[in-house]
C-alpha positions in Angstrom: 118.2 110.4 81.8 119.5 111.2 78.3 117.6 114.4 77.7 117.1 118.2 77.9 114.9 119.9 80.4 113.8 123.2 79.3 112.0 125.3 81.7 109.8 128.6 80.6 108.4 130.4 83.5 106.6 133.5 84.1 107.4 135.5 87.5 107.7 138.9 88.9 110.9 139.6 88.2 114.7 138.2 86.3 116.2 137.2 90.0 113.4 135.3 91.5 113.1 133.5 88.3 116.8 132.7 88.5 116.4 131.4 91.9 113.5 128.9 90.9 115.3 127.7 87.9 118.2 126.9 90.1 116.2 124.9 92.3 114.3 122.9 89.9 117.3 122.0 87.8 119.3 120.9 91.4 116.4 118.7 91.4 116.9 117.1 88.1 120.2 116.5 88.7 119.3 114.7 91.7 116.8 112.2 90.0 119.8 112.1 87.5 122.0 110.7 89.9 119.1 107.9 91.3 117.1 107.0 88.4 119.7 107.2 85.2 121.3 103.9 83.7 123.9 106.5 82.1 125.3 107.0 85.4 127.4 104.2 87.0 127.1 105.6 90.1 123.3 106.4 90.1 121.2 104.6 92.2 119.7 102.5 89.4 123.1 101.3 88.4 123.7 100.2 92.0 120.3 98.0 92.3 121.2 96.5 88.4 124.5 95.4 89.7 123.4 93.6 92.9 119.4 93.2 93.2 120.6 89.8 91.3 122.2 88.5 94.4 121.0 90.5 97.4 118.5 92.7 98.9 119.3 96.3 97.9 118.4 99.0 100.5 117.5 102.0 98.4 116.2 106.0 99.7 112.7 106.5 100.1 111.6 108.4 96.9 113.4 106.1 94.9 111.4 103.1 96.5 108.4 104.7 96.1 109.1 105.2 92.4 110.0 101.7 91.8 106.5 100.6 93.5 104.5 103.2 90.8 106.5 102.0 88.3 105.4 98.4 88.9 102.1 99.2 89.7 101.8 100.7 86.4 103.0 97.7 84.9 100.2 95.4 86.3 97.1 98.2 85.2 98.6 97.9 81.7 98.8 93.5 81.9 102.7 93.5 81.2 102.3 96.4 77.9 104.6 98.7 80.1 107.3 96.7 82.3 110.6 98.6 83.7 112.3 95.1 83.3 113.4 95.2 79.3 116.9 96.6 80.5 118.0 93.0 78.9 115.9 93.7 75.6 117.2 97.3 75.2 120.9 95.7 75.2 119.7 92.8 73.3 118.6 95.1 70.0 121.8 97.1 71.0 119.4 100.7 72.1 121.4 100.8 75.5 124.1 103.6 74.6 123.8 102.8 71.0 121.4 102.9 67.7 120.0 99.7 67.7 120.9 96.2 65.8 119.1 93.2 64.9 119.0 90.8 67.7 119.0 87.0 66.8 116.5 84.9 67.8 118.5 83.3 70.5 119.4 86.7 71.9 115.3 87.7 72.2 114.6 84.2 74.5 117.9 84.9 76.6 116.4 88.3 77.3 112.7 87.4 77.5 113.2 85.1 80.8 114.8 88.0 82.4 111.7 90.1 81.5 108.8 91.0 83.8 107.4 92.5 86.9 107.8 89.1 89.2 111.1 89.2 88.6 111.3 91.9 91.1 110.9 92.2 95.1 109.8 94.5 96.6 110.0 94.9 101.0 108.5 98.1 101.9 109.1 97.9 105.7 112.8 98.1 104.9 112.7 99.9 101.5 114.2 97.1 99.9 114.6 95.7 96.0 115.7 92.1 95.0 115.4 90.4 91.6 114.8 86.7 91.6 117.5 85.6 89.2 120.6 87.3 88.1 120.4 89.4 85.2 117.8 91.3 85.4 118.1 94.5 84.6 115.3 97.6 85.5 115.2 100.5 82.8 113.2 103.6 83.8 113.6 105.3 80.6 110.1 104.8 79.8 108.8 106.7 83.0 111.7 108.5 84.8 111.3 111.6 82.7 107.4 112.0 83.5 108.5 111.6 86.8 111.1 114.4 86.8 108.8 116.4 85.3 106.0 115.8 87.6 108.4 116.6 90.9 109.3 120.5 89.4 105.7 120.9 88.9 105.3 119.8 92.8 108.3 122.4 93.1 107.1 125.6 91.4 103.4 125.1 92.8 105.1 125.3 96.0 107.0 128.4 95.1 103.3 129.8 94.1 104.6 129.6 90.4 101.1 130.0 88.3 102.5 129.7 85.0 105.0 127.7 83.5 106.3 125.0 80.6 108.4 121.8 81.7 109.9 119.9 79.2 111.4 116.5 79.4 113.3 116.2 75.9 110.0 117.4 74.1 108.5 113.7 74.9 106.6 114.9 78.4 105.7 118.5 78.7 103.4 119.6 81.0 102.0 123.2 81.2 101.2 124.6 84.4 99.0 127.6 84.5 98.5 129.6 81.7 100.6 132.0 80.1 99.6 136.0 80.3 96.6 136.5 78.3 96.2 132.7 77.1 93.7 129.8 78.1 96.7 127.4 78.1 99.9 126.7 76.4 99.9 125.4 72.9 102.0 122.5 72.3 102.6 121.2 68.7 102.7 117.0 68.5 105.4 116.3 65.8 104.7 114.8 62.8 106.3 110.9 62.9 107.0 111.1 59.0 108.5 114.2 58.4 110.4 115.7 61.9 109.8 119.4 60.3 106.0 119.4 60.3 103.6 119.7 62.8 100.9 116.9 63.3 98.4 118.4 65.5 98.2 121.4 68.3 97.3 121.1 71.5 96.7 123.1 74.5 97.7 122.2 78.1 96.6 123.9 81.5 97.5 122.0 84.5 98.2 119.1 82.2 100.6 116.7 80.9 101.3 115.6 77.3 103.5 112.5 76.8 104.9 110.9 73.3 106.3 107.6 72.2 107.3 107.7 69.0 108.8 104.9 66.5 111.2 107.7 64.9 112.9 108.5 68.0 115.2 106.1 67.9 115.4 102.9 65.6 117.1 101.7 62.7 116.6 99.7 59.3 117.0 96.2 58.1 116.2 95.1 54.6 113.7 97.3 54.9 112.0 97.0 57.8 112.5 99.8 60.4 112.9 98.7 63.8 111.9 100.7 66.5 113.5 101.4 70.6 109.7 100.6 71.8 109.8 97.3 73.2 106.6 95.0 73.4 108.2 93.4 77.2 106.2 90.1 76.1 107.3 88.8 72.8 110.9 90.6 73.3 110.4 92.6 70.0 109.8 96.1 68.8 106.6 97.4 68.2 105.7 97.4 64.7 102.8 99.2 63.1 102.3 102.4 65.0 104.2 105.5 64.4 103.3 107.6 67.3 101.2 107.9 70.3 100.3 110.8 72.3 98.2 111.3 75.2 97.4 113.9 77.7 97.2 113.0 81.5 97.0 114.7 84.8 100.6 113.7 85.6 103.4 113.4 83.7 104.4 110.0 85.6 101.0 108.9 84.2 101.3 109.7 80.9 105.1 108.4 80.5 103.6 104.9 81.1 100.7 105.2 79.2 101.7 106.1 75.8 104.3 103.6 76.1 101.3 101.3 77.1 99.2 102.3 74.1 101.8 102.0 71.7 102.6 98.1 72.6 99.2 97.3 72.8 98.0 99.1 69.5 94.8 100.8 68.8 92.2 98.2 68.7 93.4 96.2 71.9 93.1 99.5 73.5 90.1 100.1 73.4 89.3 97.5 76.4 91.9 98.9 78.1 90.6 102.8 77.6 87.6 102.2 79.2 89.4 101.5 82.7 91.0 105.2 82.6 89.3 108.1 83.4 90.5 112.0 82.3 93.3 110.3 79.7 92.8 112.5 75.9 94.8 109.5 73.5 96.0 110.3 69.8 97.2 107.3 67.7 99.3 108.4 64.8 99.1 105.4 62.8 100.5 104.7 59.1 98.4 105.1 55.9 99.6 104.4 52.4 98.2 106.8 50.5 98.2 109.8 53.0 101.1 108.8 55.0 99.9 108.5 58.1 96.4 109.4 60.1 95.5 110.8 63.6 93.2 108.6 65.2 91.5 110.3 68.5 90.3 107.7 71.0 86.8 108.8 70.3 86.8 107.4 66.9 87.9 104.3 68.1 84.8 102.3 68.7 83.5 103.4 65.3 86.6 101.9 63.1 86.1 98.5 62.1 88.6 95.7 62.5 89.8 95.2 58.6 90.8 98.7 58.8 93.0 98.5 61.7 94.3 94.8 60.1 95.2 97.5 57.2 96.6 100.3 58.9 98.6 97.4 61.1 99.8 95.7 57.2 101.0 99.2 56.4 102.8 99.7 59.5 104.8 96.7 59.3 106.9 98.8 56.8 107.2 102.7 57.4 109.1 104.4 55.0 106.7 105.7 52.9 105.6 108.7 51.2 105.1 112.3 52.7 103.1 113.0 55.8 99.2 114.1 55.6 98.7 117.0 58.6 
């Protein structure tokens, strides 16, 4: 999936925690093999390559993740879709740093974009597209997911406390370590990679981030970033980073991906359908560099301020970061 897990768990003793970890990182490796697109041979690959023309049998779990995944696309109206593998290649983000796409490039990929593109048949565990060239990308949820199954896994091993970390983007802390409420978790400042943005403490919970600086690139200076907004085939533009903090990893994988398409101030329709979901906007500010908007605060910001903080974040490379 194109990151590092990191695993810090508390048990009684060196061996048994040696024989967890092995377990839970066989289990990686096997999601690795279905859900990757970096893997030729990975399940995913295998539906990419032939969904276009034929019905493609695929295992259970995989099946099941496909129908979350979609589901999730239809709660958020399109903001998250697992169908922009055509975008990602289209601003050059598959295997590679990103590039400008032309205009022509954006409507090729755009009409192999969405959720009714794909079939699904769950009496025979089957996937189809209905035109050739579509092309599924999980990166956007397959790591939540991951996450979410060795949490399953060390609750079943009667693990109490323990950190699972997808590449630093999803981390969810089980339990508590000795002697703590929960485990504090430092959100990354989008502006300066060194500093710290804000702290937060997870027990039995998820925290997820999209972030423009993960991955993007510069043209006449505008920064372009790997987020994709699935229905104008484009990348976001005018947030830096959102977190949020979920129940499930799965959950919050979509969601900040969600949020950060759909910005702040169309969000907050959308917030009031979810329940138990803590949301932080990290959003871009001229004279400070950027600010931390909690979901609270939402309703009370009014619309020219959001036009502003969107006018700034059309361009991000300014000054230092605020904490």
């Amino acid at each position: 999936m194109g990151t590092d897990f990191t695993l810090y768990i508390y048990t009684t003793n060196t061996s048994t925690a040696n024989r967890k970890t092995e377990r839970v990182f066989a289990i990686v490796d096997q999601l690795e093999s279905l859900l990757s697109n970096y893997q030729p041979q990975s399940e995913l690959s295998r539906i990419n390559a032939h969904a276009g023309t034929e019905a493609v049998t695929t295992d259970p779990e995989t099946f099941h993740f496909l129908e979350e995944s979609l589901a999730w696309s239809a709660r958020s109206d399109g903001a998250f879709d697992i169908t922009v593998g055509k975008l990602m290649k289209a601003w050059g983000f598959f295997r590679g740093e990103g590039r400008l796409a032309s205009d022509r490039d954006v409507e090729t990929a755009r009409a192999l974009v969405g959720s009714s593109h794909v079939v699904l048949d769950a009496s025979h565990h089957t996937i189809r597209f209905d035109r050739r060239g579509v092309e599924l990308d999980l990166g956007g949820i397959a790591k939540g997911y991951a996450v979410d199954r060795v949490v399953g896994i060390l609750t079943a091993a009667h693990v109490t406390a323990a950190l699972v970390s997808a590449g630093g983007s999803t981390i969810y802390g089980l339990g508590a370590p000795p002697g703590h409420p929960g485990w504090t978790v430092s959100i990354q400042d989008p502006v300066d990679s060194r500093k710290v943005a804000r702290e937060v403490e997870l027990r039995d919970r998820a925290l997820s981030v999209a972030g423009s600086s993960e991955k993007s690139f510069e043209v006449n200076g505008v920064s372009y970033s790997h987020i994709m907004d699935p229905r104008t085939g484009r990348p976001v533009q005018g947030v830096l980073s959102v977190a949020v903090i979920t129940k499930t990893g799965t959950e919050g994988d979509a969601l900040d991906d969600a949020f950060f398409v759909l910005g702040p101030e169309q969000n907050r329709t959308y917030l009031k359908r979810l329940r138990d979901v803590q949301t932080f906007f990290l959003l871009p500010d001229t004279r400070r560099g950027y600010v931390v908007v909690e979901e609270q605060a939402l309703r009370f910001i009014a619309a020219s301020r959001w036009r502003a903080l969107a006018s700034a974040g059309r361009r991000w490379g300014w000054g230092p970061s605020a904490n």
